[in-house]
C-alpha positions in Angstrom: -4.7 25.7 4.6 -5.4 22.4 2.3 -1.8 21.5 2.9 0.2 18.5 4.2 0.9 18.6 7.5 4.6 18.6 8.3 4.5 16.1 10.9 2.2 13.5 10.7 -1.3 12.7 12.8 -1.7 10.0 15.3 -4.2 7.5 14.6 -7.1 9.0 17.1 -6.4 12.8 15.7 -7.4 11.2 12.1 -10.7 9.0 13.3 -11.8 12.1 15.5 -11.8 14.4 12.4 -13.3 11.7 9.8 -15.8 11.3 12.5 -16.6 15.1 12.6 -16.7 15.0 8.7 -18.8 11.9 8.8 -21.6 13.9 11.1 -21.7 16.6 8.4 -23.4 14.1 5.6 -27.1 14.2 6.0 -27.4 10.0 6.2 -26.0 10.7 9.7 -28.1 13.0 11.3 -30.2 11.8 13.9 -33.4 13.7 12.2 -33.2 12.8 9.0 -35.7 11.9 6.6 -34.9 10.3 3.6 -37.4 9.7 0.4 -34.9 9.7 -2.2 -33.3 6.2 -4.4 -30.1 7.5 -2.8 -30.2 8.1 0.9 -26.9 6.9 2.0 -28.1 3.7 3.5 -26.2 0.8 4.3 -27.4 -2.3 5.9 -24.2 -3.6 7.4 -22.8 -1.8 10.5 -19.4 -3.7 9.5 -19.2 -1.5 5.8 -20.7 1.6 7.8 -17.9 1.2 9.9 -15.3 0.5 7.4 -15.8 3.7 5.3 -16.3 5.7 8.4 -20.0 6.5 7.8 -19.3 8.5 4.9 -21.5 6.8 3.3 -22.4 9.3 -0.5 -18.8 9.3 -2.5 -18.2 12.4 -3.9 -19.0 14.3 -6.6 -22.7 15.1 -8.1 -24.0 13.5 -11.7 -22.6 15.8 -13.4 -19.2 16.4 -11.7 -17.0 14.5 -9.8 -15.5 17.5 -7.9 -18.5 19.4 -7.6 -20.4 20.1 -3.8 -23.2 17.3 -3.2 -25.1 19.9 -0.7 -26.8 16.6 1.8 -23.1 15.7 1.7 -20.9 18.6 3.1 -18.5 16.4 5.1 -17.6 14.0 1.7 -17.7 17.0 -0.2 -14.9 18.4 2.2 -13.3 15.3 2.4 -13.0 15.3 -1.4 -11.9 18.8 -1.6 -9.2 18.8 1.0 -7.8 15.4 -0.2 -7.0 16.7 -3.8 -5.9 20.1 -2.2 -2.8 17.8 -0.1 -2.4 15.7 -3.5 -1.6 18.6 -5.4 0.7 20.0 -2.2 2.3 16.4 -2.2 2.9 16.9 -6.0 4.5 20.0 -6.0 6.6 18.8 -3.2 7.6 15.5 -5.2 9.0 18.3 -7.7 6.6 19.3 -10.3 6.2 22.8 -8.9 4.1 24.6 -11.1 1.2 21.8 -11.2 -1.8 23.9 -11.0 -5.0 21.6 -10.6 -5.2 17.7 -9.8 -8.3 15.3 -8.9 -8.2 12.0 -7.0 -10.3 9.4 -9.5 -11.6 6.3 -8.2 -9.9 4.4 -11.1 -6.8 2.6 -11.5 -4.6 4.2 -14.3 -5.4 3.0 -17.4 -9.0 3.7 -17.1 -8.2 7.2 -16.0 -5.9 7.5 -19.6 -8.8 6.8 -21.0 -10.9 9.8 -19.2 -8.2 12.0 -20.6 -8.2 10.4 -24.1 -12.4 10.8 -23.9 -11.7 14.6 -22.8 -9.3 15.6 -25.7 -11.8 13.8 -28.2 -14.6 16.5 -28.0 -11.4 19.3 -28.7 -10.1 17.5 -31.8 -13.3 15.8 -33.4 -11.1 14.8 -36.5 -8.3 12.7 -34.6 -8.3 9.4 -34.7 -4.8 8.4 -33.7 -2.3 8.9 -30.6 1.4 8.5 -31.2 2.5 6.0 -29.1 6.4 5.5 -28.1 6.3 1.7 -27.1 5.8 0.3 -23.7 4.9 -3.4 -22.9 2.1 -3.3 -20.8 -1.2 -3.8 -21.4 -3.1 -1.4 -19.5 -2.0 1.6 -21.4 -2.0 0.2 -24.8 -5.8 -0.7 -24.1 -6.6 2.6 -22.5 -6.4 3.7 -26.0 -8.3 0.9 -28.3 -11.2 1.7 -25.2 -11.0 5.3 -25.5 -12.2 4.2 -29.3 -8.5 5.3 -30.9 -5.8 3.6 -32.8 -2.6 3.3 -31.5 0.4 4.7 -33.8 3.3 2.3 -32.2 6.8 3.8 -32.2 9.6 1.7 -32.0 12.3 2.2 -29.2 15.8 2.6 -30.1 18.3 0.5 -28.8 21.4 3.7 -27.0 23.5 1.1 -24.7 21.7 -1.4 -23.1 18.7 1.1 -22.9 15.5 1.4 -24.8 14.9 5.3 -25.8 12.8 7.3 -27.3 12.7 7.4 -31.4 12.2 11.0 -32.0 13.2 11.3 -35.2 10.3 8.2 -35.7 7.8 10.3 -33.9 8.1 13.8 -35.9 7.6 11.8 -38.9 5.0 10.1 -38.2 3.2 13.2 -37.0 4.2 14.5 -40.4 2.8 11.4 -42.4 -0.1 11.3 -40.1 -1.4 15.1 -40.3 -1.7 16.7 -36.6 -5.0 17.5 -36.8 -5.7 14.1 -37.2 -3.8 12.7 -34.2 -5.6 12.9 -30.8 -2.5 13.7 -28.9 1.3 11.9 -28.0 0.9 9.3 -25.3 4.3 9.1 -23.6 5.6 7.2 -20.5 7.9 8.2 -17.2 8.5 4.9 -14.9 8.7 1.8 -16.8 10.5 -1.7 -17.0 14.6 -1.7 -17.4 15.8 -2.0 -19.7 13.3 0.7 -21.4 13.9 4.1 -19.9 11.6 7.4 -19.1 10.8 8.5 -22.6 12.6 12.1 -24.0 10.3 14.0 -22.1 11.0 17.6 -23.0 11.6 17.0 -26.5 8.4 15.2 -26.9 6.9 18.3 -25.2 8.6 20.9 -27.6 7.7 18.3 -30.6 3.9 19.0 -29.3 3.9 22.8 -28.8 5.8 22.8 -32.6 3.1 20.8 -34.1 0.2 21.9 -31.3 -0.6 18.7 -30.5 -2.2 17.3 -26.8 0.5 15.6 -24.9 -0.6 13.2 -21.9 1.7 11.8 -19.6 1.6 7.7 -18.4 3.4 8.8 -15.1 2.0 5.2 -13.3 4.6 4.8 -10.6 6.9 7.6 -11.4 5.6 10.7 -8.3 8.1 8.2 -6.2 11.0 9.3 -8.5 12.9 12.5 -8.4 14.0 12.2 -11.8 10.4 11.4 -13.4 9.2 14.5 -11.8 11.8 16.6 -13.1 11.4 15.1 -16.0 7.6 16.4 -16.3 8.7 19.7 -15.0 11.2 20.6 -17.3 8.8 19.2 -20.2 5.7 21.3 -19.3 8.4 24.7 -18.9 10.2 24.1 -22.4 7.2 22.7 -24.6 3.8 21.3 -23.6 2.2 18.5 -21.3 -2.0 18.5 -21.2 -1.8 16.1 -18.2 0.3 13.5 -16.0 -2.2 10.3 -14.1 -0.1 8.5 -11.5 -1.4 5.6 -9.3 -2.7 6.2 -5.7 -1.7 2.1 -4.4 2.6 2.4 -6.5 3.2 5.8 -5.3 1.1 6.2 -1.7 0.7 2.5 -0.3 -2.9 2.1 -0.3 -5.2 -0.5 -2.5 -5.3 -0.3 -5.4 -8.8 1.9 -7.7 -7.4 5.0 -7.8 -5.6 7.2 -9.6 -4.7 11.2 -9.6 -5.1 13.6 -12.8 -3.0 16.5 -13.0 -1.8 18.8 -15.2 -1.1 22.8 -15.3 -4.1 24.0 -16.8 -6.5 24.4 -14.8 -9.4 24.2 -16.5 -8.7 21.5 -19.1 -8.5 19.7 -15.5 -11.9 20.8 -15.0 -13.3 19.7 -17.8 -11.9 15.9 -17.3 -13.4 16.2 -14.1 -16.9 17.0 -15.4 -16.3 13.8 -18.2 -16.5 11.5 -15.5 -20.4 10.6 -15.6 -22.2 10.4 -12.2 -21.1 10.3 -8.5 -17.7 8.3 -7.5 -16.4 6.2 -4.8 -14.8 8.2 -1.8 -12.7 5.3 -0.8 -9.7 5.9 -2.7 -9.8 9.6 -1.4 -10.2 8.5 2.3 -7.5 6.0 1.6 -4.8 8.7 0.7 -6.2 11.7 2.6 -5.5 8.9 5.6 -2.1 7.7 4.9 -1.1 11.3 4.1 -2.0 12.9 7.3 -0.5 9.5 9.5 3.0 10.3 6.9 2.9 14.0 7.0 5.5 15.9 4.4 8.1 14.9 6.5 7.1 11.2 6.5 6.6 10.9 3.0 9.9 12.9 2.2 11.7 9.5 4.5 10.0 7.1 2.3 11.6 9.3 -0.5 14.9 9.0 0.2 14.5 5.5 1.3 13.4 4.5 -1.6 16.7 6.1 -3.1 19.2 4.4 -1.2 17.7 1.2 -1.5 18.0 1.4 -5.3 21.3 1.7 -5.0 21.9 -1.3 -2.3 19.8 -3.1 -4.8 22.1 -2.2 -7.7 25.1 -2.7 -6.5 24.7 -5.9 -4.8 22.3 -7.3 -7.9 25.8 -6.3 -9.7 27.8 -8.8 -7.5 25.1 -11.0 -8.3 25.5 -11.1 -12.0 29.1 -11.1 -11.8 29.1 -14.4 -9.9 26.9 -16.2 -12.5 28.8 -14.9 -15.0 25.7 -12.6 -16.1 25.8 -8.5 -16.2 24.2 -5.7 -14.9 22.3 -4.6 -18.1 23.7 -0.4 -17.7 20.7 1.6 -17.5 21.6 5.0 -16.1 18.5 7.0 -17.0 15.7 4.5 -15.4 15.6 5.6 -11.4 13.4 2.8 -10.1 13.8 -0.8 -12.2 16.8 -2.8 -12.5 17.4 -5.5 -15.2 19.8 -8.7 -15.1 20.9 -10.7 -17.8 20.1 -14.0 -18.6 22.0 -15.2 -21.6 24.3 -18.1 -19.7 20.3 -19.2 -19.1 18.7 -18.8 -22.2 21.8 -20.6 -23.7 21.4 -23.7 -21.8 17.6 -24.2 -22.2 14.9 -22.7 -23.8 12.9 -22.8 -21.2 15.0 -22.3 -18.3 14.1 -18.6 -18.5 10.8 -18.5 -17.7 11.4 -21.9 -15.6 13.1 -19.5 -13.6 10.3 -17.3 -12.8 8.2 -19.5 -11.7 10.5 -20.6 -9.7 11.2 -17.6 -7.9 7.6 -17.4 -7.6 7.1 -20.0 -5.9 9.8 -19.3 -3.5 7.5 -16.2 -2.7 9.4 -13.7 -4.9 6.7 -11.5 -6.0 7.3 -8.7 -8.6 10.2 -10.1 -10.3 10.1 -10.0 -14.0 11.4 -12.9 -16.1 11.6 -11.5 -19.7 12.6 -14.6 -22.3 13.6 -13.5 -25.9 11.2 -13.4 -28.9 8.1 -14.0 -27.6 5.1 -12.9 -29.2 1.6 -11.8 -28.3 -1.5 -10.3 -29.4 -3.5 -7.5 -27.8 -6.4 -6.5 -29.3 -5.1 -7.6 -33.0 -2.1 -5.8 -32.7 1.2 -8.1 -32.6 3.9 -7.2 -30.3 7.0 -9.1 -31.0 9.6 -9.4 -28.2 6.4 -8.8 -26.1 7.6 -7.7 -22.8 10.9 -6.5 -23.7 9.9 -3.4 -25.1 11.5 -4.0 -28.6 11.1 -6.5 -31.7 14.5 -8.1 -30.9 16.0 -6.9 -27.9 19.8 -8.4 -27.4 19.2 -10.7 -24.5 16.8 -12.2 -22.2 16.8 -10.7 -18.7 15.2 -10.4 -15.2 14.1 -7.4 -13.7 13.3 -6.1 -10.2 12.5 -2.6 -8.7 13.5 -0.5 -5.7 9.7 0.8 -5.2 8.5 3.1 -2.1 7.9 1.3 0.8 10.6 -1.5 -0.2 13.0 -2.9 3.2 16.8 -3.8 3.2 15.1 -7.1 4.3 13.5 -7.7 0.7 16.4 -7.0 -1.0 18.6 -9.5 0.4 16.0 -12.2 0.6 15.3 -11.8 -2.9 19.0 -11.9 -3.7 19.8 -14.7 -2.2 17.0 -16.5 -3.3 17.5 -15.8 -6.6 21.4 -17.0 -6.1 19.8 -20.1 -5.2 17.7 -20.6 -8.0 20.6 -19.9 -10.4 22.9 -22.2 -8.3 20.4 -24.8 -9.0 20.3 -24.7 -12.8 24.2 -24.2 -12.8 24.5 -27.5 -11.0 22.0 -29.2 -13.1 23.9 -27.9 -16.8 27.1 -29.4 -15.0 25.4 -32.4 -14.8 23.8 -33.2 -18.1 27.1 -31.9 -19.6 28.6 -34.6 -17.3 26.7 -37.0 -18.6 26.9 -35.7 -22.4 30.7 -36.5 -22.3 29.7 -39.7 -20.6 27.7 -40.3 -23.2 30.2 -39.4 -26.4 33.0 -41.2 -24.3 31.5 -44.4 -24.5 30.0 -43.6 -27.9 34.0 -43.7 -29.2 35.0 -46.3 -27.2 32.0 -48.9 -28.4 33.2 -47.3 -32.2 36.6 -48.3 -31.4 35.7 -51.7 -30.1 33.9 -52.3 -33.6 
């Protein structure tokens, strides 16, 4: 049926059908004859074994989903792993998602495939409206794509980093929409930024008819960034979504999936990609999906859920204790963020002292954010880098409640990090000790004299 199972397969069912899969590409039949530059060899029983024999990728030279004929059992594979993706998908809660692909590329080079796609549609553009996010990857999937990125400034609702609509309507207005490529907006992102207004970006784009594609990196995970692209593609319009394979389905990371709800634009980003493709990153999910079956994946859903909310409430306790706060951001389902102004008071450098420290206490994934730092990517400036605005109140840390994460991490991280704090506390008492030490004896030699 080129759905998820409901339950999921035991490890033997899975090997026994990538086997019979594997005996279906020519390289493995016991007659074969090969005179091409691409037979399917490999020297190394140790990588046959690894990729199960399956030994062409997918895809032809001209397609990436199209039928390589001396490779029936990848071609299969291929087809039946973006068939469950797009079942997965719809049952993550974008319903009416009509076509998706599995791309052997992480997800910035697979907003670039999109960006390359739209290009040959709108020969004239030269720009893509770009609500700001701090993070590298998808600011250079447009300077790659060959593109200028139109940066729009959050605004600052709360604690949270929104969407400036009014910013981006004018810009489109100053700009001319036939000479901007399309609006590049984001879903799961670093507290305290939020998901961008999705369904008003979307109606902005259907007013003005401009492409809208969708940086959904780590947001399939979340409930709310689904809906979010739902109700966007129903009210107004969204060309595309790309999501990561390794942050929302646990495997390594190089791949990506494209989707979107017309089918054919799908197509034709399909066909951009130039020559065959890796199959590993389909095999990886098609794999992991089958061992999880829907109702697996569903438990890692709510999982996932609940330990948000551990993780919020007892990061709150936290912050409280160290006289720090909670920053309040309601609308971002996945990534917390804690202030650090007692810190940043103290020491200039104590912020980012303190991620390396929880580094090296093997806290990986933490985010130490200090204020007003500054850095360049590719000539463009980005002040406050990492904070997702110019001058953002505060310096903070954040941390995330991603799928896959354990009660165990949690606490673990928390009380490391109450250690770490502990430990500058107890060094400011110190030096203010001997500061007042320091003026005492000041006065007294003064008096003395």
């Amino acid at each position: 049926k080129g759905k998820c199972p409901e339950d999921g397969w035991d490890e033997s069912t899975i090997e026994l059908f990538l086997h019979e899969l594997a005996i279906m590409d020519s390289n493995n039949f016991l007659g074969n004859c090969g005179v091409g530059e691409r037979e399917g060899r490999v020297v190394s029983g140790l990588v046959a074994r690894r990729h199960y024999r399956l030994i062409h990728g997918i895809g032809r030279s001209g397609d990436i989903s199209a039928v390589q004929p001396k490779a029936a059992g990848s071609s299969l594979l291929n087809k039946l792993t973006n068939s469950v993706v797009l079942d997965v998908i719809k049952l993550a809660g974008v319903r009416t998602v009509t076509s998706c692909f599995v791309v052997p590329m992480a997800t910035g080079m697979s907003l670039t495939l999109c960006f390359l796609t739209l290009r040959h549609k709108r020969p004239k553009a030269k720009y893509i409206v770009w609500p700001r996010i701090d993070q590298k990857s998808c600011f250079k999937s447009m300077i790659t794509a060959g593109f200028e990125p139109v940066v729009i400034e959050n605004v600052l609702e709360g604690d949270e980093l929104r969407t400036d609509l009014e910013a981006v309507e004018a810009k489109i207005k100053a700009l001319g929409a036939e000479n901007i490529l399309c609006v590049h907006s984001t879903t799961s992102c670093f507290a305290p930024r939020v998901p961008d207004r999705l369904e008003e970006l979307a109606v902005i784009c259907a007013n003005y008819d401009i492409p809208h594609i969708v940086n959904n990196a780590y947001g399939v995970q979340s409930s709310k960034c689904m809906h979010l692209i739902q109700q966007g593609a129903r009210v107004g319009r969204i060309d595309a979504f790309v999501q990561s394979l390794d942050k929302n389905f646990m495997v390594p990371v190089g791949g990506a999936i494209i989707a979107g709800f017309n089918e054919s634009f799908i197509q034709e980003i399909s066909k951009m990609y130039p020559g065959r493709a890796s199959a590993s990153p389909s095999l990886d999910v098609l794999i992991t999906l089958l061992s999880l079956g829907t109702s697996g994946y569903k438990k890692l859903l709510k999982e996932r859920k609940e330990m948000f909310s551990y993780l919020s409430s007892e990061l709150k306790k936290l912050a409280d204790n160290h006289n720090e706060r909670l920053l309040d951001t309601p609308h971002n389902p996945i990534s917390l963020a804690m202030s650090l102004k007692n810190l940043d008071e103290t020491n200039d450098a104590a912020v980012t002292q303190l991620g390396s420290m929880l580094f090296t206490r093997q806290v990986s994934g933490a985010r130490v954010v200090p204020c007003g730092s500054v850095q360049t990517v590719n000539n463009y400036t980005f002040k406050g880098f990492m904070s997702h605005a110019n001058d953002y109140p505060c310096a903070y840390l954040n941390a995330a409640s991603a799928i896959g994460i354990k009660k165990q991490d949690v606490d673990v991280f928390l009380k490391r990090l109450d250690k770490c704090l502990k430990t500058f506390r107890k060094e400011a008492k110190q030096e203010k000790s001997i500061n007042e030490i320091s003026d005492s004896n000041a006065a007294t030699e003064q008096l003395e004299d």
